[in-house]
Structure formats: structure tokens, C-alpha cells
C-alpha positions in Angstrom: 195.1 -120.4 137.9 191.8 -122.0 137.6 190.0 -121.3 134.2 186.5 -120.3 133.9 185.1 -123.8 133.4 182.0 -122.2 131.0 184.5 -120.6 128.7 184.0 -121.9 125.5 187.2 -123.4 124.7 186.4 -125.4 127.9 183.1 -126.1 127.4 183.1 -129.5 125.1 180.1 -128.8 124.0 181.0 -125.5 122.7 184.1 -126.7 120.6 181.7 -129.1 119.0 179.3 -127.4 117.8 181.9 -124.4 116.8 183.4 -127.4 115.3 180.1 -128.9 113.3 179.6 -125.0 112.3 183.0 -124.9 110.6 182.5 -128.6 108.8 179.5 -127.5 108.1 180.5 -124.0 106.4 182.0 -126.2 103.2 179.6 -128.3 101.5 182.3 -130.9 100.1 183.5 -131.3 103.8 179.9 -131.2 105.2 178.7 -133.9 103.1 181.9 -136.4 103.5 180.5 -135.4 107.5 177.7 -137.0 106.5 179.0 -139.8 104.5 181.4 -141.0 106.8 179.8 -140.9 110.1 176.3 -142.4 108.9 174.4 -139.4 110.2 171.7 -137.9 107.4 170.5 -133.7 108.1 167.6 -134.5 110.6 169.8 -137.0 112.9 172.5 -134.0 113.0 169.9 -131.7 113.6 168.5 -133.6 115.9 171.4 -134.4 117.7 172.8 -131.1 118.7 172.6 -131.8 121.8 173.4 -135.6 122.4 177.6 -136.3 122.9 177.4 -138.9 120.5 176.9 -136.6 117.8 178.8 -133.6 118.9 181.5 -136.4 119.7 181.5 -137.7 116.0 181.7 -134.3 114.7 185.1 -134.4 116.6 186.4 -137.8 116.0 185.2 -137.4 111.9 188.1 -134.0 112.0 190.5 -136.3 113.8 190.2 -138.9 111.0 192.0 -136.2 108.8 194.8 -134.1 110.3 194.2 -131.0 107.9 191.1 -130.5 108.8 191.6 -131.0 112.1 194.3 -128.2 112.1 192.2 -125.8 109.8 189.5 -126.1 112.2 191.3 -125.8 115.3 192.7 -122.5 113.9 189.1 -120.8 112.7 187.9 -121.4 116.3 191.3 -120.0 117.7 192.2 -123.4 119.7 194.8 -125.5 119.9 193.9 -129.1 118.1 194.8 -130.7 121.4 191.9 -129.0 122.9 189.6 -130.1 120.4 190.7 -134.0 120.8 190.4 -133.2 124.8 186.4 -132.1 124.2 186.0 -135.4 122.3 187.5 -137.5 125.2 184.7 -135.4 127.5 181.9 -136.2 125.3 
């Protein structure tokens, strides 16, 4: 069956920035975001739109497994699928 290649669970863009919205939605987790991947508020602002960024979003949740999970489940994916948008980024 082919899959609707715009849905968002396909789209790695989508995931990404659903992702970024959930990192984003604790302040403790948004700023070890920040911390760890070097990026201050404007360059993630900025960035919305560039797969580096979005692409760091995903490989900062895949530095820790829990969040990676928790995340996964709020956007109703598998964690696989959120590792498979990083890859296409």
C-alpha cells in the first residue's frame, strides 16, 4: 500500500518541528536543547526551516532514550520513525 508521502508522520519535516514543539513545551528540556546542540532562540528560530536544525532537534532526543520515547508517544509515532526523519534531513 503506498502511503500518502505528505502525511505528517512521513513528512520529516513535520516530525521535526512536532518534535522541537514538544522539547520545546518543557523549559528544563528546552534549554538543555539549547545547551547541548549550541543553537541560542534566534538561530532556532531562524532555522525552522534549514535540516540541520530540524535534524539536531532529532539527533539531541536520540542522545537520551526517554525522551526520545516520551516524544515519540505525544506525536503518536513510533521512535523508529522519528530516527528515520533524522536520517532524511
Amino acid at each position: 500500500m503506498l502511503r500518502d508521502r505528505k502525511s505528517p508522520d512521513h513528512d520529516p519535516q513535520a516530525l521535526a518541528l512536532g518534535a522541537l514543539g514538544w522539547v520545546l513545551g518543557d523549559s528544563d528540556r528546552a534549554e538543555r536543547l539549547l545547551a547541548l546542540t549550541g543553537l541560542d532562540a534566534d538561530a532556532l528560530r531562524g532555522g525552522l526551516g534549514d535540516p540541520a536544525v530540524l535534524g539536531a532537534v532529532l539527533e539531541f532526543l536520540a542522545s537520551h532514550e526517554p525522551d526520545l520515547v516520551a516524544a515519540a508517544e505525544a506525536l503518536g509515532v513510533e521512535p523508529a520513525q522519528l530516527m528515520a526523519a533524522r536520517e532524511r534531513l
